[in-house]
N, C-alpha and C positions, 0 to 999 in steps of 0.2 A: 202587847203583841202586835208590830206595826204591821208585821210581814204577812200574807195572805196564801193560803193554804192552796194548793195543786191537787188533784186526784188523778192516777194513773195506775191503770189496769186494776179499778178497785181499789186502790191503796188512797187514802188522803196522806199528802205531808207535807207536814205544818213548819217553817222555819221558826226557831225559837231565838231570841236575840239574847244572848247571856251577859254582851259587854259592849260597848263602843270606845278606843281611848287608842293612844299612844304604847309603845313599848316604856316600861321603866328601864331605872339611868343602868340597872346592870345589866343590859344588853343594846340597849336603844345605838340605834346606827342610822347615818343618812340613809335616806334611801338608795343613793348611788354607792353606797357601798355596802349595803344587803343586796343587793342585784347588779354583783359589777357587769359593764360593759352591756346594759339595758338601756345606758341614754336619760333615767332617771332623775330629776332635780337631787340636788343635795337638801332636805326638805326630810321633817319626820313623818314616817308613818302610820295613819292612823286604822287600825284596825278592826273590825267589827268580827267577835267572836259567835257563830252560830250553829245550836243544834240544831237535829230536826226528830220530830215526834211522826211516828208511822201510825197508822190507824187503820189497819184491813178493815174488810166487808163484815167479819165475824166480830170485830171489838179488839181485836190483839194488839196491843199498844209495843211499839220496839222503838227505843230512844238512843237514834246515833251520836253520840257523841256527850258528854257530862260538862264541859265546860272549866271554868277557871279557878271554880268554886272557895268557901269562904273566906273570909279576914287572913287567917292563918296558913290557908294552903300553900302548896308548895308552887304555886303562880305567885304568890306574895309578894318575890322581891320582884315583879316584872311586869306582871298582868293588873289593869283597874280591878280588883278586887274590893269587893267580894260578888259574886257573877248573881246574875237574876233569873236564872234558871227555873226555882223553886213558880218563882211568880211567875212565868213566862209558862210554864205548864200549871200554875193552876187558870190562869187566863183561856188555857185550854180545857177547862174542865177537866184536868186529869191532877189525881194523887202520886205523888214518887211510888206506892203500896202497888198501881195501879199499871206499873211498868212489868212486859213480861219479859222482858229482853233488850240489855243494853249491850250496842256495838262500838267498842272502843277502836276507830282508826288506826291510832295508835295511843301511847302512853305519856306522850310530852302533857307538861300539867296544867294547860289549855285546852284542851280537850279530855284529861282524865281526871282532875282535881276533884269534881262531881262525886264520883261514884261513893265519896264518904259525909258526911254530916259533919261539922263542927265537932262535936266531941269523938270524929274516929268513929262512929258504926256506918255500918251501908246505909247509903240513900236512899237506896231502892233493895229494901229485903225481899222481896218477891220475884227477882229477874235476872235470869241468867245476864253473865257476862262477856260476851265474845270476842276474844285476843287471840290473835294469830303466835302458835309457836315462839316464832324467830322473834317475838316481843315481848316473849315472855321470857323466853332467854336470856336477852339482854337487859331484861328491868334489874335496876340497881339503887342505894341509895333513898333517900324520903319517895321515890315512886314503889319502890319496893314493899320499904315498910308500913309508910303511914299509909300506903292505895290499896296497894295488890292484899297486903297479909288479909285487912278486912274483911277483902270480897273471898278467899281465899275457896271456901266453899261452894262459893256463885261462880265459878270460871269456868266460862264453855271454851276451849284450849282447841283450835282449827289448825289447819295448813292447808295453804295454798286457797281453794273455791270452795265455798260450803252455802248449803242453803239452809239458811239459819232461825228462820221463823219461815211459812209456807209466802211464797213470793219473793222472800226477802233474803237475796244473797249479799257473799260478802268476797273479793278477788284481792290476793296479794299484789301490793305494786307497793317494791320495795324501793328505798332510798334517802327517803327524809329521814327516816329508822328502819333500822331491817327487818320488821314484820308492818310494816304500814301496811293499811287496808281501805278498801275501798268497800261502800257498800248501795247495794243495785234495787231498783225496786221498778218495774214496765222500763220506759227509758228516761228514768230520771237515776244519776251518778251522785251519790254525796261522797265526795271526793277529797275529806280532811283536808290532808297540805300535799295535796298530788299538786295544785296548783295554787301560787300563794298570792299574786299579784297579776292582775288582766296584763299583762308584760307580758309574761310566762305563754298566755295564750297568742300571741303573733309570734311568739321566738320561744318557743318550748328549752331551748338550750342555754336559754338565759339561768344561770345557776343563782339560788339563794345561802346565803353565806352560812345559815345553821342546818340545812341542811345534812343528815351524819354522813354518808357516800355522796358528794354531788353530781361524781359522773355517773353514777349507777339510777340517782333521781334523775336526772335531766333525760337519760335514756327511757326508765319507764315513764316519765311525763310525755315523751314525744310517742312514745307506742301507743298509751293509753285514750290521749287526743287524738290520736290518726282514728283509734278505731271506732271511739266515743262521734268522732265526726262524722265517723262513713254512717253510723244509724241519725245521725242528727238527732246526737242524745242529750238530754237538757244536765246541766251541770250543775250542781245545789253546793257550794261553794263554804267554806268556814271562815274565813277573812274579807272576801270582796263585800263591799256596801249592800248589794243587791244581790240576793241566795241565790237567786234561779238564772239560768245565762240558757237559751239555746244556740248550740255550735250549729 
């Protein structure tokens, strides 16, 4: 656990590192052309996959994000698999059992792989699931069956701002997928793939190539940073090297 834990407004939160590595060969792109017309080297990108574990005042453990999870997942043909998640929260003294609530950003399977165990059961049988709608709507295919059917009964099902654990909200900001979420804790943002490369933050319009709407992301990326700026709110980031960024 290299990353060192923040507290805000009672809340500790702990970055969790689940992966550090390269895209694989079925998606892998320069980086000038994941991010055209950013100025970027033609150069691979290496990416660092990261939860983050919540810890209120009272003990309420809410775990944003699952990661890339095992050998087999449906990150498999992409992601450095199999993710260290597991060990990255026992490092924090915490059990998967121990989890009261996991906030899925969204469903892409770097960030949702987690929610299952190697052989298919939940990770975390104890904790609600929180998916916005418009994400669940559109799950389809191995996110569908081998992810969602599992938790099937764990799925706390939102729209739009919800407060999801006491502190701990969660704000639609669609476009990478059309129920992407964000989720708020005092003024720290963990902000899935709002923003995917510190690029993105001087030229918010710089569009990412898997993005599913890119003009609908690049809009709520440039709304969400204007406003995320005017509190000078700290950014807890899923891909940059370094979790925490204050704007």
């Amino acid at each position: 656990m290299p990353h060192q834990p923040i507290t805000v407004s009672g809340v500790e939160v702990t970055p969790l590192c689940d992966a550090v590595g390269p895209m694989g060969a079925a998606i892998r792109r320069p980086l000038a052309e994941m991010f055209p017309g950013s100025g970027l080297p033609d150069e691979p990108w290496v990416l660092h996959f990261h939860c983050y574990l919540l810890r209120s005042a009272a003990g309420r453990l809410t775990l944003v994000d699952t990661g890339i999870g095992g050998a087999n997942s449906p990150a498999s043909s992409w992601a450095p698999v199999p993710g260290t998640l597991a060990g990255e929260l026992a490092a924090a003294g915490v059990a998967p059992a121990d989890i009261d609530t996991v906030v899925l950003t969204h469903l892409h399977s770097d960030h949702a792989s987690g929610v299952v165990t190697d052989d298919g059961r939940p990770a975390f049988e104890n904790a609600r699931h929180v998916v916005q709608q418009a994400e669940l709507d559109a799950a389809a295919g191995p996110v569908l069956d081998r992810l969602l059917t599992p938790i099937k009964g764990q799925l706390h099902v939102v729209e739009g701002q919800a407060e999801v654990m006491p502190g701990v909200h969660v704000h639609l900001a669609p476009g990478h997928t059309p129920g992407h979420q964000i989720a708020r804790v005092g003024d720290v943002a963990m902000t899935g793939d709002l923003v995917l490369h510190p690029v993105q933050l001087d030229d918010p319009s710089v569009r990412y190539l898997y993005d599913d709407d890119q003009e609908a992301a690049a809009r709520t990326r440039a709304e969400v940073l204007d406003a995320l700026r005017a509190e000078r709110a700290i950014l807890a980031t899923a891909h940059f090297s370094e979790p925490f960024l204050r704007l």
